[in-house]
VEXDREN-2710 file (C-alpha; in Angstrom, 1 decimal):
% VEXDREN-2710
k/r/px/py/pz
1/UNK/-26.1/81.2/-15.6
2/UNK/-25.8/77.6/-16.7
3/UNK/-22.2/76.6/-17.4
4/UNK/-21.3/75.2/-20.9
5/UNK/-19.5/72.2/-21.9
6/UNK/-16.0/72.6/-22.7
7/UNK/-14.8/72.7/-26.5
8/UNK/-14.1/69.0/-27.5
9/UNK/-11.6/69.2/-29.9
10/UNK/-11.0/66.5/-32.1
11/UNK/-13.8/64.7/-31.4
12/UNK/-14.4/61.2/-33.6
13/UNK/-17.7/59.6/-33.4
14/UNK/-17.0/55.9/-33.5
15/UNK/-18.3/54.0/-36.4
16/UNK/-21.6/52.6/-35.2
17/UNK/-24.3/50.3/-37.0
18/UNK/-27.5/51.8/-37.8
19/UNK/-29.3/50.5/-34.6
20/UNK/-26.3/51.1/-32.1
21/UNK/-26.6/54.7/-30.4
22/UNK/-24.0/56.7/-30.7
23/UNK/-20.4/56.9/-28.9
24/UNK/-18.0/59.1/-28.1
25/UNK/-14.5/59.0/-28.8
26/UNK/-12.1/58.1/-26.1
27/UNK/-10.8/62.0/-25.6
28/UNK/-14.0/63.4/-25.6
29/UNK/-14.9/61.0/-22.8
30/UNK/-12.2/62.1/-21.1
31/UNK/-12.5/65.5/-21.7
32/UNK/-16.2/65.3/-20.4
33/UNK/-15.4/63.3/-17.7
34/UNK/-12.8/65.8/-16.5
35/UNK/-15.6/69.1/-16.7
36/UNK/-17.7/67.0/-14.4
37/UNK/-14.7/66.4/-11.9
38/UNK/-14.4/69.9/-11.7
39/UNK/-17.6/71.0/-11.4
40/UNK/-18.3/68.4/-8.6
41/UNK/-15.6/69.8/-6.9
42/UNK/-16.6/73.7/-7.6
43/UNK/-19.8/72.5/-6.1
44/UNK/-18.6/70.9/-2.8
45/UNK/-16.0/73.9/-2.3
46/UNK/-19.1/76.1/-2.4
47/UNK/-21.3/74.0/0.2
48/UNK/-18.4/73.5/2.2
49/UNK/-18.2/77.7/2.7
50/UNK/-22.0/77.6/3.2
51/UNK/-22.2/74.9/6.3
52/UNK/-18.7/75.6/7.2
53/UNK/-19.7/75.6/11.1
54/UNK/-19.9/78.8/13.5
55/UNK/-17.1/77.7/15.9
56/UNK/-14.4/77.3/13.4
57/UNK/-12.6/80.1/12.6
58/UNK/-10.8/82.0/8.5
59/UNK/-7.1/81.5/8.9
60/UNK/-4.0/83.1/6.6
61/UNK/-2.7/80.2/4.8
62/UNK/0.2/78.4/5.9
63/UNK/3.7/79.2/4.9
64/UNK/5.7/75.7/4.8
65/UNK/9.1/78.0/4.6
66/UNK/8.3/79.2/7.9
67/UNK/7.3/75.6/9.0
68/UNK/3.9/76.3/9.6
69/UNK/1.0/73.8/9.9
70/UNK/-2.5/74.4/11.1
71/UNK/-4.3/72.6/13.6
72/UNK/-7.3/71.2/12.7
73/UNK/-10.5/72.7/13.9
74/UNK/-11.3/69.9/16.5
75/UNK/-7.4/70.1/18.5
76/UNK/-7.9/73.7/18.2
77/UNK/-11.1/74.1/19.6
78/UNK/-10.4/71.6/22.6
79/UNK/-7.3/73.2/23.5
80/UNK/-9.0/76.7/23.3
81/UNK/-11.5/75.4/25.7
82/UNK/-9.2/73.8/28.0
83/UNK/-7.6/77.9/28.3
84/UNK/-10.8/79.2/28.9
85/UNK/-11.8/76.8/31.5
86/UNK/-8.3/77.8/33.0
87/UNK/-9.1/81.4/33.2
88/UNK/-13.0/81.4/34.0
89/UNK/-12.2/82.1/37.7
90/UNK/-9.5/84.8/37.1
91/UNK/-8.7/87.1/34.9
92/UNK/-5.6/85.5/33.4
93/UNK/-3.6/86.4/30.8
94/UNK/-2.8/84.0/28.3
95/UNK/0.7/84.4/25.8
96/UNK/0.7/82.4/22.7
97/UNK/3.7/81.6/21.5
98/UNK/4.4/80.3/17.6
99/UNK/0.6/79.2/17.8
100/UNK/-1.7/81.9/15.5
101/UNK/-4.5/79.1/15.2
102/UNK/-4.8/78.8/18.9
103/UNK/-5.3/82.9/19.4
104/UNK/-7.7/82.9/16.7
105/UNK/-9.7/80.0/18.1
106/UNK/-9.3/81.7/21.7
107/UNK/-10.5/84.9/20.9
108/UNK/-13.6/83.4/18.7
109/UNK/-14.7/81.6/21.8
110/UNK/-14.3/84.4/24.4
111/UNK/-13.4/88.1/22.7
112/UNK/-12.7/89.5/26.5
113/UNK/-9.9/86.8/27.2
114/UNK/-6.5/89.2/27.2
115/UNK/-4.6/87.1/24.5
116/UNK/-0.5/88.5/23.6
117/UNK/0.5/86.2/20.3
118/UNK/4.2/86.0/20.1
119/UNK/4.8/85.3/16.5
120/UNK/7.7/85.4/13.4
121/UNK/5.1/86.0/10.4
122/UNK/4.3/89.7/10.6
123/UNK/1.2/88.8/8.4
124/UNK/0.0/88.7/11.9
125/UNK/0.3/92.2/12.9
126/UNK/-3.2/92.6/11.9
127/UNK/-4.2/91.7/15.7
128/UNK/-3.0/94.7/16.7
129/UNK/-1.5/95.5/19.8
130/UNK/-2.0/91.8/20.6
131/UNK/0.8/91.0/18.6
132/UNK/4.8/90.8/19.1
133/UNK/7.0/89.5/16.7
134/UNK/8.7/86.9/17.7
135/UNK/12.4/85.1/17.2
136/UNK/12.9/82.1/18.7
137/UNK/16.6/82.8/18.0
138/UNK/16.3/86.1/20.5
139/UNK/14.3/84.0/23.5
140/UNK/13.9/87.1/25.5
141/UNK/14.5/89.9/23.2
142/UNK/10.7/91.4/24.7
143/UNK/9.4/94.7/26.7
144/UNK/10.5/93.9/30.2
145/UNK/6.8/94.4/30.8
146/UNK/6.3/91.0/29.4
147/UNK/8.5/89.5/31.9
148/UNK/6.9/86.9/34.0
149/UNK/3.3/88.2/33.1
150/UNK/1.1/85.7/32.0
151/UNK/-0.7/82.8/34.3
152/UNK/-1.2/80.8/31.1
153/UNK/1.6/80.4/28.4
154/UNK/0.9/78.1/25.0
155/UNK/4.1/77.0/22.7
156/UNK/4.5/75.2/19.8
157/UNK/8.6/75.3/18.5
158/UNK/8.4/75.8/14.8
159/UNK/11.3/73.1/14.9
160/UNK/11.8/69.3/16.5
161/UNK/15.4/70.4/17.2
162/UNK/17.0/70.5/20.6
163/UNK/18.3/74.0/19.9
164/UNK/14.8/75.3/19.2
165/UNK/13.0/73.9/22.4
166/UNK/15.6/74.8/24.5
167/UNK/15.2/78.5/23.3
168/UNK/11.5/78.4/23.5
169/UNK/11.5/77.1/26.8
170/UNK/14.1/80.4/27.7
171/UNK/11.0/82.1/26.6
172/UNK/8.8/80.0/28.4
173/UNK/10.1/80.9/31.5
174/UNK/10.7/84.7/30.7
175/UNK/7.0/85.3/30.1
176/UNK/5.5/82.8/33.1
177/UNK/4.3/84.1/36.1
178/UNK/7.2/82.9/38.9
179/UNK/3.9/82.5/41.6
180/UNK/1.3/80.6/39.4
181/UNK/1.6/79.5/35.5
182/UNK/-0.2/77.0/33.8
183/UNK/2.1/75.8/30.5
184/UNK/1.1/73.7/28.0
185/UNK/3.5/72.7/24.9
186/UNK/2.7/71.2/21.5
187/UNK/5.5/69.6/20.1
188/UNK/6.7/66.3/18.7
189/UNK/6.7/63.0/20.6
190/UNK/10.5/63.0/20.1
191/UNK/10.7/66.0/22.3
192/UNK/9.4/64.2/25.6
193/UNK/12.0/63.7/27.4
194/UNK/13.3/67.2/26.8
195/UNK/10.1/68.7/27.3
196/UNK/10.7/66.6/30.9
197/UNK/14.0/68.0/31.5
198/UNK/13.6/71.5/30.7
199/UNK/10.0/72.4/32.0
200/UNK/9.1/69.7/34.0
201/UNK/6.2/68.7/31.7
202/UNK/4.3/65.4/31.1
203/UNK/2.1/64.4/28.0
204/UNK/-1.6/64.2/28.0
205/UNK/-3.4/61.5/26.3
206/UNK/-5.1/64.2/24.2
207/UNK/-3.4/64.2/20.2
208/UNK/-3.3/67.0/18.7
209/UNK/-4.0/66.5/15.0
210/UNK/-2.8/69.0/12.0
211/UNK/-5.2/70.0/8.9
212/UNK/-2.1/68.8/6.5
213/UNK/-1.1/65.4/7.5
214/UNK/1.9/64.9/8.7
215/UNK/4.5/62.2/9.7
216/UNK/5.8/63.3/13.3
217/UNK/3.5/62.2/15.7
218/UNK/2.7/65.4/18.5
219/UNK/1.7/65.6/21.5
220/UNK/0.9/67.6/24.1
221/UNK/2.2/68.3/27.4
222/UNK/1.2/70.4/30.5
223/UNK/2.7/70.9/33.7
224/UNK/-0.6/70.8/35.8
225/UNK/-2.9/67.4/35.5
226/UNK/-5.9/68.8/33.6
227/UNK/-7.7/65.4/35.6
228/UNK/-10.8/65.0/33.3
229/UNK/-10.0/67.6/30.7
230/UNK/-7.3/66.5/28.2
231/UNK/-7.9/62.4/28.6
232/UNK/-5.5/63.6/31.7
233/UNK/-1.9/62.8/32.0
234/UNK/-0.6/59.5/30.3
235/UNK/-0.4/57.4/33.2
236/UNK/3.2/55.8/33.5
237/UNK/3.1/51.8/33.1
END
């Protein structure tokens, strides 16, 4: 069905000699001007959904109260693939913690991975038994089956504060396997040198980018050398 123009109240045809075409007033130009915006827009919402590509994956929206940004589909799709490639040889299993766009991406890409998302926002609960509600503020208020049963853990600390790192990283710890545990944190640059000090991590040269924009730069860190993969550590000058 063809969309109409909108109603153009008040509209005043200029004054025009006989031989001059016709002109609209200055609201109806504006008023016409913004139906097109919006149907421009309409239309490039719609072709977005259509071409919207395979590998990236429907999200809940964010919840800024619970400081809660997305990555963008690129950082999450590399950092997904840099889990897999971890656990191709074994059969891993991978925690999550404060990072629903990283399960999601991990379980598009491989549906068998065993993936445990540690997570405040009980929207989330809709994963099932893959899901634990998390509070950074109880760092290892978990089943003691948890403990130290997971080769791979992933955080991101809703918070740049001190106090909130040093909590996750409690839970870090809690959940790692004490034999063989690959970690990899996704924080602010600010937080190096804690990151450092508390897990013995180092940045990779790989930055992780955010669908909103925001003003901290991140980065992320890992304590193994992903070599290749990543860009690899940052090199110290």
């Amino acid at each position: 069905m063809e969309e109409e123009l909108p109603a153009l109240k008040n509209v005043v045809v200029k004054d025009t000699d006989e031989d001059d075409p016709p002109a609209l007033s200055s609201q109806a130009i504006a008023a016409l001007k913004e139906f097109l915006e919006e149907q421009s827009q309409s239309l490039a919402n719609h072709e977005t959904e259509e071409t919207k590509p395979e590998s990236e994956v429907a999200l809940v929206t964010e919840d800024w109260r619970l400081s809660q940004f997305w990555y963008d589909p690129h950082t999450a799709r590399t950092i997904s693939q840099e889990v897999v490639s971890l656990c191709t040889a074994s059969h891993y299993r991978v925690a999550c913690i404060a990072c629903p766009t990283l399960y999601a991406y991990l379980k598009k890409l491989d549906p068998t991975i065993s993936v445990r998302l540690l997570e405040y926002d009980k929207r989330f609960d809709q994963y099932g038994s893959d899901f634990t509600f998390y509070d950074y503020n109880q760092p290892e208020d978990f089943l003691s089956e948890l403990k130290h049963n997971y080769q791979v853990v992933i955080a991101d600390p809703p918070y740049l504060s001190k106090e909130c790192l040093e909590k996750v990283a409690q839970t870090i710890s809690f959940l790692a396997h004490p034999e063989e545990s690959f970690l990899l944190l996704l924080t602010g640059e600010v937080q190096t040198d804690r990151a450092v000090e508390l897990l013995g991590l180092r940045p990779c040269n790989f930055r992780p980018q955010h669908s909103s924009k925001l003003g901290n730069e991140f980065r992320l860190f890992t304590n193994y050398d992903p070599l290749e993969r990543l860009g690899g550590w940052v090199q110290d000058k």
